[in-house]
C-alpha positions, 0 to 999 in steps of 0.5 A, spaced: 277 595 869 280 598 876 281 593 881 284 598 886 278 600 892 276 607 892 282 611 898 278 613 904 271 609 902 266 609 909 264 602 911 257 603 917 257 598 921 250 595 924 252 590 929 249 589 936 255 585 938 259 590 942 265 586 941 265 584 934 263 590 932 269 593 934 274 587 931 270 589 925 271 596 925 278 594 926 279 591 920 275 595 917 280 601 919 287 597 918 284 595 911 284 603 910 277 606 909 273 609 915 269 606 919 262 607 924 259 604 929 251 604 931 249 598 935 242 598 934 237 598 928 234 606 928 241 609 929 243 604 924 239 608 919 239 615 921 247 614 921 246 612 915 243 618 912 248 622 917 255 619 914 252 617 907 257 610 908 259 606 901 259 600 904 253 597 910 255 591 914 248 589 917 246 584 922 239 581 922 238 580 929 238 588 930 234 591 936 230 597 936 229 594 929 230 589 925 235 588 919 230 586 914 227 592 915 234 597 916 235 595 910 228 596 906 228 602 909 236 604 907 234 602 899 229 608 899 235 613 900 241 610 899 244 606 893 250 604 898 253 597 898 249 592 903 252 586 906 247 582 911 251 578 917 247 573 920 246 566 924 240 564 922 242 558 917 235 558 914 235 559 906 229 563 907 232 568 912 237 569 906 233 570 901 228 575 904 235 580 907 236 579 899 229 581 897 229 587 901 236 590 897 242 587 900 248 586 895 251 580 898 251 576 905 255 572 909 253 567 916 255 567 922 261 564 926 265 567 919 271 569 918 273 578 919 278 577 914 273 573 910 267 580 911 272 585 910 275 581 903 267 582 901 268 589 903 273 590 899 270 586 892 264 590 893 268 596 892 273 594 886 266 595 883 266 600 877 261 605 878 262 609 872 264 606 864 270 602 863 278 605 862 282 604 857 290 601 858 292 608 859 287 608 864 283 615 862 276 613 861 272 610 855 266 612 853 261 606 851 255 607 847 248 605 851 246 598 849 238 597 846 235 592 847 227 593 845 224 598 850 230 598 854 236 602 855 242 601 858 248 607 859 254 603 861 258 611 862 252 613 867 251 607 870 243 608 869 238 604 865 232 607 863 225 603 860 220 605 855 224 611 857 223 611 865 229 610 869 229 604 874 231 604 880 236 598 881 241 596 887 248 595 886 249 589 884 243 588 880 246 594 876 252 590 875 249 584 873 244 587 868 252 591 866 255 585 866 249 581 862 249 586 856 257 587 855 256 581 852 249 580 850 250 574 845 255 570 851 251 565 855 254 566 862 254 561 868 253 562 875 260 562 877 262 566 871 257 571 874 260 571 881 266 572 879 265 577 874 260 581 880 263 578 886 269 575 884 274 569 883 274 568 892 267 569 893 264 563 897 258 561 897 251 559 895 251 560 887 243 560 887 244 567 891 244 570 883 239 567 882 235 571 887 238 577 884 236 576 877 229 575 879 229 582 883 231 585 877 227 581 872 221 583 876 222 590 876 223 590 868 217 587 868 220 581 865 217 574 865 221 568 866 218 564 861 219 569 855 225 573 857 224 578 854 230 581 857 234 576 861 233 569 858 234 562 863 239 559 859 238 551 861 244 548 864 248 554 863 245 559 866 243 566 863 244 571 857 240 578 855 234 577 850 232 581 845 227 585 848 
């Protein structure tokens, strides 16, 4: 797995704080991608489509239009990281930003250093097959569980042969279960494989991603076809 982020990656910025959102574009900018700046919700979304970013650092409190909203509008087009910025310390604010298709989240006072070190994780993400020690590409046959087919080369999952429309990370996840799929993993053994060993935070944020992914397989939770609760432990793939 490549651990180097991609050269000239585009990080948007979606802030209507003048001064942070510039102090971020600086960092952004000093950790070597190139970085945009709109400060309000449907300039937020119309850049998006203009600049086709890698990586979204959304505020919630946006005017114009929320960010709970940006971000439900930039999943219809974009498969683009989405980080959430916000102030609002209530869980459910958090869980609903994730609803709507944001990868990750961060609260407000924070760390820039600590924002661009998410940035970078989220980009060290391999999007295609796994490599081999020479680093060429390696190709992985697609794994099967039942009605659901997984293509690791293509990053694409197909079920009862229709292609479902997944986020980034719950298409990690989903990688990151079927590597695997006999292994119980953990919370954290799940943050450090999709976020990292250095991301801090409330680990039931994997919780909220693999019910957005179980619900769109139509899985139930209580059988698991797909994704089975592990009691304890936490998840591992069913059998299909």
């Amino acid at each position: 797995m490549s651990t180097t982020p991609p050269p000239g990656a585009r990080v948007l910025i979606i802030e209507d704080e003048t001064t942070l959102a510039g102090m971020i574009a600086a960092y952004v900018s000093r950790a070597g991608y190139d970085s945009s700046v709109v400060h309000t919700g449907p300039d937020g979304v119309q850049a998006a489509r203009d600049l086709a970013p890698d990586v979204v650092i959304l505020d919630l409190g946006l005017p114009g239009l929320d960010g709970i909203e940006v971000c439900r509008q930039l999943r219809t087009f974009t498969d683009c990281y989405v980080i959430v910025v916000t102030a609002r310390k209530d869980e459910i604010d958090t869980l609903i930003g994730l609803s709507v298709g944001a990868d990750d989240y961060i609260t407000k006072p924070f760390s820039v250093r600590e924002l661009v070190a998410r940035v970078q994780a989220v980009l060290r993400r391999p999007r295609t097959g796994s490599t081999t020690a020479s680093g060429t590409a390696r190709s992985e046959p697609t794994r099967v569980f039942g009605a659901l087919r997984v293509d690791p080369d293509g990053q694409r999952v197909h079920l009862r042969d229709v292609e479902v429309a997944l986020t980034p990370t719950e298409r990690d996840l989903l990688m990151a279960l079927t590597r695997r799929p006999s292994m119980a993993f953990s919370r954290r053994q799940l943050i450090d494989d999709i976020w990292g060993p250095d991301w801090v935070g409330e680990e039931h944020l994997v919780d909220v991603h693999v019910a957005h992914l179980r619900r769109k397989l139509g899985d139930d939770p209580e059988t698991g076809r797909y994704i089975t609760t592990v009691r304890g432990v936490g998840y591992r793939m069913g059998q299909g």
